[in-house]
N, C-alpha and C positions, 0 to 999 in steps of 0.2 A: 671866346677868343677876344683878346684885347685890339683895340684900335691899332696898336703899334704891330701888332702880329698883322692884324690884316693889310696895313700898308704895307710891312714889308713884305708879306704873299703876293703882292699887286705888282712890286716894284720885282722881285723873282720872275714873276710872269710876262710882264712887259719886257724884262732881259733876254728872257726865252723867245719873245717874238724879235729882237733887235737881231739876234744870232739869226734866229731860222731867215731873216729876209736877207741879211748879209749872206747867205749860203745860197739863197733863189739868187739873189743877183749875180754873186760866181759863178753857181751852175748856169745859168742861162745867159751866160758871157754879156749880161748887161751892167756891170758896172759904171757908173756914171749915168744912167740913164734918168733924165729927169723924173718920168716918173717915178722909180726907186727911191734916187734923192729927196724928191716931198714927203714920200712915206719914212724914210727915214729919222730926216729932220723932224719928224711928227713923231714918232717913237722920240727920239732922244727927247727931247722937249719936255715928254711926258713921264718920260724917268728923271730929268731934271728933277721935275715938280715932285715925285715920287718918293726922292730921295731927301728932299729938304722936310717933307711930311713926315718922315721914319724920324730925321733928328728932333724936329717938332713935336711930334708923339713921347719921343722916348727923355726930352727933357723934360715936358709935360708930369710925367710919371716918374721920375726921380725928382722932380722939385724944381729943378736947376729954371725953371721958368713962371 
């Protein structure tokens, strides 16, 4: 498996945890609640980085870089 596959299997995965917490904190009518929020902002952050990795990968390996 290429580096660019596996980042982006990482950044698939970590999307799949953004949804499933957005769905805990609906169902458990805590929306806004801070702790939610930190973990939140912690996920996104981390698909941030996840995403700039996959274009980085993927220029890497067509050249463009």
């Amino acid at each position: 498996m290429e580096d660019s596959d596996i980042i982006k299997r990482d950044h698939q995965r970590n999307k799949s945890e953004i949804v499933k917490l957005v769905k805990e904190m609906f169902s458990q009518e805590k929306w806004g609640d801070e702790e939610y929020k930190k973990k939140l902002q912690e996920l996104v952050v981390k698909d941030e980085k996840l995403v700039q990795d996959v274009i980085k990968k993927i220029k890497l390996e067509k050249g463009l870089e």
